[in-house]
C-alpha positions as CSV (number, residue, x, y, z in Angstrom):
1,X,0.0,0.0,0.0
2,X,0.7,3.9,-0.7
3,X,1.6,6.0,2.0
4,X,-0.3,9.3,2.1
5,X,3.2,11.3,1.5
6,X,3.7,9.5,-1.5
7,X,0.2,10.2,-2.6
8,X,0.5,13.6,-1.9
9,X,4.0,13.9,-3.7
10,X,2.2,12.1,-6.8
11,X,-0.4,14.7,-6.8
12,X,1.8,17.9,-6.9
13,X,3.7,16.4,-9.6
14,X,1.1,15.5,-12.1
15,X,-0.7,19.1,-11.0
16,X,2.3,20.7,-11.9
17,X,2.9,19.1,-15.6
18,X,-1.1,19.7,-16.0
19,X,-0.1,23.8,-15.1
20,X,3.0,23.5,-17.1
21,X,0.8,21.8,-20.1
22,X,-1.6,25.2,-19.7
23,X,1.0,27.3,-19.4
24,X,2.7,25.9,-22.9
25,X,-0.2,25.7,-24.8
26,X,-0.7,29.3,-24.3
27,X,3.0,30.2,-24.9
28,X,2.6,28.7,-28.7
29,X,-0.6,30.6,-28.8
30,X,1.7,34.3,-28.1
31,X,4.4,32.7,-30.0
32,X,2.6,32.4,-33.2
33,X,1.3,36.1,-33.5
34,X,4.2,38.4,-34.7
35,X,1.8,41.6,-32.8
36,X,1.7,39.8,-29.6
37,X,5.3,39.1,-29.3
38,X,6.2,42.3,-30.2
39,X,3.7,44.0,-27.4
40,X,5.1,41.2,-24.6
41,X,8.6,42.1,-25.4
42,X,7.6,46.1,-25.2
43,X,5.9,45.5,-22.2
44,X,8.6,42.6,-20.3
45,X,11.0,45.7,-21.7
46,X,9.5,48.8,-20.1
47,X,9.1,46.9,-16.8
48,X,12.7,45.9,-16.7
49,X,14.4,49.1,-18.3
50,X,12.3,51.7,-16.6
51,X,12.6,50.7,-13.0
52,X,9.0,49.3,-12.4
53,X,10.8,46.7,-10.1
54,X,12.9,49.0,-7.8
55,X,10.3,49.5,-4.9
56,X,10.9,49.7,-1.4
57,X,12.2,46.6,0.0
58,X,11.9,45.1,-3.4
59,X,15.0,42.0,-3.3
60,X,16.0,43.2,-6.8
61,X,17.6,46.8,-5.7
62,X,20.9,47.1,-5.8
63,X,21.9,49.0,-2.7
64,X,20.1,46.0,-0.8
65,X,21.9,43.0,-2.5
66,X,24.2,40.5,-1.0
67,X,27.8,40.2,-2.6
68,X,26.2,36.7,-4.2
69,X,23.8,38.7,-5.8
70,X,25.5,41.6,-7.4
71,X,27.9,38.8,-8.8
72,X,25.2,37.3,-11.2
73,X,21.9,38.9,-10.7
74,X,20.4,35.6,-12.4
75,X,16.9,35.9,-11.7
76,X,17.6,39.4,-14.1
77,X,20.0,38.0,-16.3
78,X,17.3,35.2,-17.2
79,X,14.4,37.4,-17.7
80,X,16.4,39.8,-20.1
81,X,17.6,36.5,-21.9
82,X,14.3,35.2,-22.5
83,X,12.8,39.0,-23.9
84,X,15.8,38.9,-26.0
85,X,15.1,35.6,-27.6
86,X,11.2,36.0,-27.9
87,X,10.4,35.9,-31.5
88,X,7.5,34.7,-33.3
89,X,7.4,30.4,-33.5
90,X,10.3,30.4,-31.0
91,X,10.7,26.8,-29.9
92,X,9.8,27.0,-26.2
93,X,12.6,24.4,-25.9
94,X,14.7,27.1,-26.9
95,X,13.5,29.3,-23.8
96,X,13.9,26.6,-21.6
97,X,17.3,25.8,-22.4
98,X,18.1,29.2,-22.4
99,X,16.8,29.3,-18.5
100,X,18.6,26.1,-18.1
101,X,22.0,27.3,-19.3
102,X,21.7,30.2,-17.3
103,X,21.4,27.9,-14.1
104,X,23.6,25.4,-15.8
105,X,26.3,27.9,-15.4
106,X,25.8,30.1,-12.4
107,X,24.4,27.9,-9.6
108,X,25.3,24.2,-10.7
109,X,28.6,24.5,-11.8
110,X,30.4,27.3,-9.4
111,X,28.6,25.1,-6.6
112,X,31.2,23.4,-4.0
113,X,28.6,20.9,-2.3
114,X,25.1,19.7,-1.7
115,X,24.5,22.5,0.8
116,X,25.8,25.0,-1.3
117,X,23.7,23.7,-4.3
118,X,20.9,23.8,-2.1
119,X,21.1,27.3,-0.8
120,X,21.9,28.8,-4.2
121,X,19.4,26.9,-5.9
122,X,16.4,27.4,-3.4
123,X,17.4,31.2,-3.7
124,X,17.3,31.6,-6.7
125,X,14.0,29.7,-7.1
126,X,12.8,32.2,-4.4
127,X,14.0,35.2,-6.4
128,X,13.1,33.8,-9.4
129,X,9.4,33.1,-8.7
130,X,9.2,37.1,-6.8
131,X,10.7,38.4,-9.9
132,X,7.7,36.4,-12.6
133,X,5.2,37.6,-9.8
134,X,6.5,41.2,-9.6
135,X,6.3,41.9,-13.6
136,X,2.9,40.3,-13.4
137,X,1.5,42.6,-11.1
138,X,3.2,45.4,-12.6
139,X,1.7,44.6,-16.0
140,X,-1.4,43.9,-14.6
141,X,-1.7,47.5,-12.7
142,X,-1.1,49.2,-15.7
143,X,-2.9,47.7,-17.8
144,X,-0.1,46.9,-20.4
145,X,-1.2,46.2,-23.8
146,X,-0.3,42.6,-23.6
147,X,-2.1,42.3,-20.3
148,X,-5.0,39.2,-20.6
């Protein structure tokens, strides 16, 4: 018989491919309009190069980062990548492996043990999901053209 834990783990995993599913079929959906890519990477663009993100105890302002941080500013340096590579009937593969590089290169690699890996790889998970929810709900509140 199943323990419950294992259940439960079995259950967060196939809910997460079903998001992941939704979230893909949706990319192709931008990905095959030339306007809409164009008006995500204005958008993604604005928010990034204008300072939307650099509130008040926001983890992305400078003055407030850790040594770590400043060294890489991954969670950054993948969002920029990904704007720069959005093009009409980009591979989402491409996208991922762009992300996957990124992480390939500045947590797994420069990582001196498990605990290390760990650390670095739950913070930049942390930072990673802040940043996608922070450009959300800055597109969101003003209304950006690719909002919806």
């Amino acid at each position: 018989s199943f323990s419950l834990t294992e259940v439960k783990v079995f259950t967060k995993r196939l809910k997460r491919k079903t998001d992941l599913s939704s979230i893909i079929k949706t990319m192709r959906t931008v990905l095959n309009s030339n306007s809409k890519v164009t008006v995500l990477q204005s958008n993604l663009r604005a928010v990034i190069n204008q300072g939307f993100l650099d509130v008040p105890g926001n983890l992305f302002q400078v003055e407030s980062r850790k040594p770590r941080e400043l060294q890489n500013g991954l969670e950054l340096k993948c969002l920029n990548d990904l704007v720069s590579l959005l093009a009409p009937s980009t591979d989402i593969r491409f996208l991922l492996n762009c992300v996957s590089s990124n992480i390939q290169t500045f947590i797994i690699q420069p990582s001196r043990s498990k605990e290390e890996f760990r650390k670095w790889a739950l913070d930049f998970q942390l930072r990673w999901n802040f940043l996608l929810n922070a450009v959300g709900k800055v597109i969101t509140l003003n209304y950006a053209d690719s909002f919806g």
